[in-house]
C-alpha positions as CSV (number, residue, x, y, z in Angstrom):
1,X,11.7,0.7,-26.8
2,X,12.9,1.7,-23.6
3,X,10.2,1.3,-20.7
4,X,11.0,4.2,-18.4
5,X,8.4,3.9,-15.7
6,X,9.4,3.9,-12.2
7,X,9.4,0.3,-10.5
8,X,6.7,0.0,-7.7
9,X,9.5,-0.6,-5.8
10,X,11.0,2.8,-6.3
11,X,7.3,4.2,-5.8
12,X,7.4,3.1,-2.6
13,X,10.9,4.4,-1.5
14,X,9.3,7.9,-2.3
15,X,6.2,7.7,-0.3
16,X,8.4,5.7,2.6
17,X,10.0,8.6,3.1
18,X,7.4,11.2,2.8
19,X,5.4,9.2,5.5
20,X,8.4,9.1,7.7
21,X,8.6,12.7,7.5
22,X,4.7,14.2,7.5
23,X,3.0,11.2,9.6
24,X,6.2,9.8,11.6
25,X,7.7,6.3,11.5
26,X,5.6,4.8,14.0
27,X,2.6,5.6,12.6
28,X,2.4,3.7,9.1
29,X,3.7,0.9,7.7
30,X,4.5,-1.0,4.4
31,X,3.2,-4.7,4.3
32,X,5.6,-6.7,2.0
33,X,3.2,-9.1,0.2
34,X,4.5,-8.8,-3.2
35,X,7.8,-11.2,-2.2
36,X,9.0,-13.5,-5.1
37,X,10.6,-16.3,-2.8
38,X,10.9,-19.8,-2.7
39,X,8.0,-22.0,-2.1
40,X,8.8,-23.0,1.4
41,X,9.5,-19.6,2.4
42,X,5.7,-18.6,1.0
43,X,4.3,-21.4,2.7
44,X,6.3,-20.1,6.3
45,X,5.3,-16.7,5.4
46,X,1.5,-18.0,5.1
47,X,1.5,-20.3,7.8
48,X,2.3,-17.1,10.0
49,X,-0.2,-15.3,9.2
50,X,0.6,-13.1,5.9
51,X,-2.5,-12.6,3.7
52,X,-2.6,-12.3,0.2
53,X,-3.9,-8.7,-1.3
54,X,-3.3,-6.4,1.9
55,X,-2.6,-3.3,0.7
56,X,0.9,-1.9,0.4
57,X,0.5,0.5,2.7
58,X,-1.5,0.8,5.9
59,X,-1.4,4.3,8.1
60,X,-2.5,4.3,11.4
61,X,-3.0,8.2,12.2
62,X,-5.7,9.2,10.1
63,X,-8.3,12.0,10.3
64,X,-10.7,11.4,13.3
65,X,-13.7,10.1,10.7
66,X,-11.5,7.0,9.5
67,X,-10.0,4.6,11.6
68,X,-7.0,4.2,9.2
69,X,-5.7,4.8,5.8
70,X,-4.9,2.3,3.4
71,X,-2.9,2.4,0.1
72,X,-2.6,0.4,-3.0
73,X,0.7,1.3,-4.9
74,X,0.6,0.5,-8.3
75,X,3.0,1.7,-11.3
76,X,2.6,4.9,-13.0
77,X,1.6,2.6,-15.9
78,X,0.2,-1.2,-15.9
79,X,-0.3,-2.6,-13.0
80,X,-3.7,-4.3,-12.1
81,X,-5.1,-4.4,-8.5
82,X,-6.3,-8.5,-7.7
83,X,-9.5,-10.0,-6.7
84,X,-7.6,-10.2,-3.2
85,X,-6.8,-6.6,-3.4
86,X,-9.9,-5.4,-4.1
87,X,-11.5,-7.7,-1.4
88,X,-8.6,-6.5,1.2
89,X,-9.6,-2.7,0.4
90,X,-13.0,-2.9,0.5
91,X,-13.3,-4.6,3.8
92,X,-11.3,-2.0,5.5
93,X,-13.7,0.1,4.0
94,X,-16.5,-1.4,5.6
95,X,-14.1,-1.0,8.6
96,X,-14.3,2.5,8.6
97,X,-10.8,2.8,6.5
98,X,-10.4,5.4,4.0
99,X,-8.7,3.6,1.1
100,X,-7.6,4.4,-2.6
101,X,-5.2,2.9,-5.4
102,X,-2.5,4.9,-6.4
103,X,-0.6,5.0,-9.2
104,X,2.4,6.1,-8.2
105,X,3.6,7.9,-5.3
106,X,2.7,11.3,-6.7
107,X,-0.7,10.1,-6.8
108,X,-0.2,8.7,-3.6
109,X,1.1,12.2,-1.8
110,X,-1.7,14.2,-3.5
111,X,-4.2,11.9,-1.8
112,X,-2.7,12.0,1.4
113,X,-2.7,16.3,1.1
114,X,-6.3,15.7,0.2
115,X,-7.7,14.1,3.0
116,X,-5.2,15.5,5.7
């Protein structure tokens, strides 16, 4: 059986460019935590200050009620959000961040029409 759900990876390509277009470039960004690299690479990476769990996506023009907008992109199907995920999200939430898990970037665009 053939497993035809979209990679996270190609979720993310989608909403990438949607963002460009609707809240411009320099207004958003994708943080790449989910790197599979070698160990010492990892332990550079953390010694400079990445943290594990931020979410995928973090936009910085947001309705005047949040201070930012942040996104969890998981797949279509499967996918499970961490303990350090769900930490990450609902901090920024106590922040004043509107924030949401989506499964996929159709899920992700609809949210985004929603609260804009």
């Amino acid at each position: 059986m053939v497993n035809n759900t979209p990679l996270e990876e190609d979720e993310q390509k989608v909403i990438a460019e949607y963002l460009d277009y609707t809240v411009g470039e320099l207004n958003w960004c994708h943080v790449p935590n989910e790197s599979k690299s070698k160990v010492q690479y990892y332990v550079k990476q953390k010694a400079l200050g990445v943290k594990s769990g931020v979410p995928d996506i973090l936009i910085f023009k947001a309705p005047e009620e949040y201070n930012g907008i942040a996104i969890e992109m998981k797949r279509r199907k499967g996918g499970r959000v961490s303990d350090n995920q769900k930490k990450w999200l609902k901090s920024l939430e106590e922040n004043g961040w509107l924030t949401t898990v989506a499964k996929g970037a159709d899920e992700a665009i609809e949210f985004l029409k929603e609260v804009r």
